[in-house]
N, C-alpha and C positions, 0 to 999 in steps of 0.2 A: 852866202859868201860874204859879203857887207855884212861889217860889225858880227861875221858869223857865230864866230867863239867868243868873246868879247863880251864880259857880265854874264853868261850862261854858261860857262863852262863847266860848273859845278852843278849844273840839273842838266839831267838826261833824262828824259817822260817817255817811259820804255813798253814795248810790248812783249821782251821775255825777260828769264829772271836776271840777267845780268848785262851789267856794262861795261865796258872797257874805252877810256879815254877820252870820256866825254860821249861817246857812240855807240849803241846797242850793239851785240853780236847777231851775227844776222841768223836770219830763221834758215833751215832748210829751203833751198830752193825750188825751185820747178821749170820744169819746160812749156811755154805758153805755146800755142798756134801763133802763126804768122799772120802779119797786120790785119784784120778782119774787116770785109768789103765793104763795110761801112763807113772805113777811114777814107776822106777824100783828101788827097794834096790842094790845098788851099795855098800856100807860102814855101818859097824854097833857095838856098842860095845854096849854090855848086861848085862857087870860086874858081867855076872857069874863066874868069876874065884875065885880062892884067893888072887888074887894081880892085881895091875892094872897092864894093857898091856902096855910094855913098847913098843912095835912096831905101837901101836896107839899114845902114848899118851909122850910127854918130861912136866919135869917138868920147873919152872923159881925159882932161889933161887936168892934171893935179897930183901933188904929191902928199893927198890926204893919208893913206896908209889904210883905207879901207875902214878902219873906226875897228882896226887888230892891230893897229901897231908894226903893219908892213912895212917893208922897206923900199919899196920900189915908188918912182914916179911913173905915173904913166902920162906918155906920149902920144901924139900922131904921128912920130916920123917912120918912116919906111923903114927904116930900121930896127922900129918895134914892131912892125905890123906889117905885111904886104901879101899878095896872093901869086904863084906861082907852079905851074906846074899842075894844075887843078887844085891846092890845097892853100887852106890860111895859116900863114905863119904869123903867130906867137912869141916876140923873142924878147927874153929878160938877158939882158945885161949889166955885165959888173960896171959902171962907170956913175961918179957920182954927177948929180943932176938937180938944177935947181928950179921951183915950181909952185906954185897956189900951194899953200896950207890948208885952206877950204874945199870943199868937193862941191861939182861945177851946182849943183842943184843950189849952193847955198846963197842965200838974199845978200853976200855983202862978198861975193866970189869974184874976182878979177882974176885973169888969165895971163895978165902982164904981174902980179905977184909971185915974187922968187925967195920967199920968205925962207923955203924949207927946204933942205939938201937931204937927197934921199943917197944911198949908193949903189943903187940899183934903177934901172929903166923894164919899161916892159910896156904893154898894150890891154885896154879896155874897149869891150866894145858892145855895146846896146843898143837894142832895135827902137827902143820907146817913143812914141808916138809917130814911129815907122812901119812897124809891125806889134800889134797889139791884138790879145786876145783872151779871150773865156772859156775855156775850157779845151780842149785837144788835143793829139797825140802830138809828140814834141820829140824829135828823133835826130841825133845827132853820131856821126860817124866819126872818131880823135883816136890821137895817139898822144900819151902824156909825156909829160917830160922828167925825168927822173933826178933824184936827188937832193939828200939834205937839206931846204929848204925852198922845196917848188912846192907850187899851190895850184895847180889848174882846175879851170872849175866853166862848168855851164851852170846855167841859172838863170830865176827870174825873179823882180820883181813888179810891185804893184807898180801902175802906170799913174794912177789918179790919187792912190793913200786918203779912201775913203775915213778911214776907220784909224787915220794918226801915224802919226813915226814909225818907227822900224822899232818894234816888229808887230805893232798890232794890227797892221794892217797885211803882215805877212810876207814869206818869202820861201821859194819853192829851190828846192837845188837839186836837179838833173842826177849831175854827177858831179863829184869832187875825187880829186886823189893828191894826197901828199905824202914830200918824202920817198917817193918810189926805189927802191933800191937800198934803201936804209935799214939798217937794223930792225927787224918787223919787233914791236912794242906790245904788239896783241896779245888778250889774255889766252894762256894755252902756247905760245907759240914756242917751235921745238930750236935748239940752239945752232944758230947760223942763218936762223929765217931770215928774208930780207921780205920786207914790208910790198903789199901789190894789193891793197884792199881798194875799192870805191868807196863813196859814201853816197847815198841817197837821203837828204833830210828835208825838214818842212822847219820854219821859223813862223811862229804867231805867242798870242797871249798879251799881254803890254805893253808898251813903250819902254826901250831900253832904261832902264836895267834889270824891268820887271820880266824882260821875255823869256822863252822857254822854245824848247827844239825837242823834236825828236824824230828817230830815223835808224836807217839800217847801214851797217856796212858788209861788202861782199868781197868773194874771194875769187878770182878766176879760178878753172879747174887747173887741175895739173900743178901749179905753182905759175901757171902762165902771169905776165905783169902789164897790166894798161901801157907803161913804157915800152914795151918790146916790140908792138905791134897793133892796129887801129880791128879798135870792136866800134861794135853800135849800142849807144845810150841812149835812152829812151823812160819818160813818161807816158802815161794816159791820166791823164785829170780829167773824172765827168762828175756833174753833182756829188757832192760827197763823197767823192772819193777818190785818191790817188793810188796808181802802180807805177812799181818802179822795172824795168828790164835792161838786161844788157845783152847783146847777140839773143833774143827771142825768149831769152830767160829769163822770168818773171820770180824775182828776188824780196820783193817788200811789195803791203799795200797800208794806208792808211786812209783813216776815214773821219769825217766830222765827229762820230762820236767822239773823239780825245782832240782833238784841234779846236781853238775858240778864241775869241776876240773880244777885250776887256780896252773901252776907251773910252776919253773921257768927255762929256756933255755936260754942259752948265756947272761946272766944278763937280760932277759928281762921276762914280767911275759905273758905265756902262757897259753889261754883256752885250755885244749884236746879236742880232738874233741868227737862226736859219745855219749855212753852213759858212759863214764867214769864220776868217778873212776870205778862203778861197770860193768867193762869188763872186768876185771881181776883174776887170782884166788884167793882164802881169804882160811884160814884154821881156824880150830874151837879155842875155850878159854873158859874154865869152872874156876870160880874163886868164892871165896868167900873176898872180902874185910871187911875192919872196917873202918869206920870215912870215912874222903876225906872231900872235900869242899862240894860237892852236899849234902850228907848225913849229915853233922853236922849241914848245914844252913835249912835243913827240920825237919817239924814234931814237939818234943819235944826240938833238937838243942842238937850237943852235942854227946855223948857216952853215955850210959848208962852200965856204967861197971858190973852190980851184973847179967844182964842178960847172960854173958858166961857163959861156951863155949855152941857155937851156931855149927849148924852142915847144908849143904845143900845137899841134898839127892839126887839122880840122877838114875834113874832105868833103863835108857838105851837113846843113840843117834843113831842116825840114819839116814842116806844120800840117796835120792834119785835121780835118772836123769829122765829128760822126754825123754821117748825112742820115742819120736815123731818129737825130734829134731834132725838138723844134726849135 
């Protein structure tokens, strides 16, 4: 999601023959069995409180733009973010908003800088050095938000950035969906389509602008759409290798063979070794963007402003370990 499309937009590292939009067409899917007894609930938030857990969960305040050229600031006010009813609300609003230009990680970031007017608000939220982890099943239960230029997205990244910048030290994304409701831009797609793919991808290789993605995108059955109603999204990342699932169905897998990490030591440019980046821990990212590069050049193109405020709905995450590993 960070810097997702941004320099890479133009390489797709695919594993069938063709691409469409920056994104592989997704393979045939399947029906996998249900969570295997080996999964143990290690980490969980249910959003049944009144307020979100701040021992789970930091906010990012800044109207950096994500490193896409988003147009949103993100906030802590309750009115980007708050938990009620059981579920996390997400909400991107039209209202223009002023904020850091830097993102909060950065060595010269102040939170009293209002450098940069965005016109849109909305909510970031990461577990990092709250919840932190190496490997596990990663399960999240949402409903998206639909329209002309929504971005919602679960994701992770690296916690420690062994291995340098973004992206050679990597980055995992759960699930994304944008544009929901829009003109579907897919290759194939029949006239009147509206747009309800996921995306499942992996970010590594080198430091922007050398990095490289690749991944799958999927279709609910039926013409069903992530906006209309809440599935379950879901990883398993174990040694080398990632799956991807939505509602039990296992849609994508990837594996260290085609993934790899090129960084730099003593001025010279280093492969890592083994399965890196993904040997490392990564902690979670619930975000709701607007616009960015990826999202304006798809679909309709653009923002469609009359469609705020959009909301993304979240009912619960949830971390598992294979208690079969060492």
């Amino acid at each position: 999601m960070q810097y997702a499309k941004l320099g890479c937009y133009w390489l797709c590292i695919v594993f069938t023959a063709a691409c469409e939009n920056g994104l592989p067409i997704a393979p045939e899917a399947h029906q996998a069995s249900t969570i295997a007894t080996s999964w143990e609930l290690v980490w969980q938030d249910e959003f049944n409180g009144i307020e979100i857990d701040k021992s789970k969960w930091s906010f990012e305040y800044n109207c950096y733009g994500g490193g896409n050229s988003e147009q949103q600031c993100y906030t802590d006010r309750n009115e980007n973010a708050f938990v009620q009813q059981g579920l996390l609300h997400i909400v991107a609003r039209l209202e223009d908003y002023a904020g850091p230009a830097l993102k909060d990680d950065h060595a010269d970031y102040s939170r009293a800088d209002t450098s940069t007017v965005k016109p849109f608000t909305s909510a970031r939220l990461r577990s990092v050095f709250k919840g932190d982890w190496l490997y596990g099943r990663f399960e999240v239960r949402a409903k998206f938000p639909k329209g002309q230029g929504t971005w919602g997205a679960v994701w992770m990244l690296p916690s420690d950035w062994v291995y340098g910048d973004w992206s050679s030290s990597g980055e995992i994304d759960i699930v994304e969906a944008i544009n929901l409701g829009a003109r579907s831009d897919r290759q194939g797609a029949v006239e009147g389509e509206l747009e309800t793919r996921i995306h499942g991808t992996l970010h590594y290789g080198q430091s922007w602008p050398d990095n490289v993605y690749s991944g799958r995108s999927y279709r609910l059955p039926s013409e069903l759409s992530p906006a209309d109603d809440f599935y379950r999204y879901a990883i398993e990342w174990e040694p080398n290798e990632i799956r991807w699932y939505v509602d039990g169905i296992h849609y994508a897998t990837q594996t260290s063979d085609n993934w790899y990490s090129l960084y730099s030591s003593d001025d010279e440019l280093r492969l890592a070794k083994g399965s890196a980046p993904f040997d490392q821990r990564f902690h979670l990212l619930l975000n709701l963007a607007v616009g960015g590069t990826w999202v304006e050049n798809a679909n309709n193109q653009d923002i469609d402003y009359s469609v705020f405020p959009q909301v993304f709905l979240i009912d619960y995450v949830r971390v598992y370990k294979n208690s079969s590993q060492s």
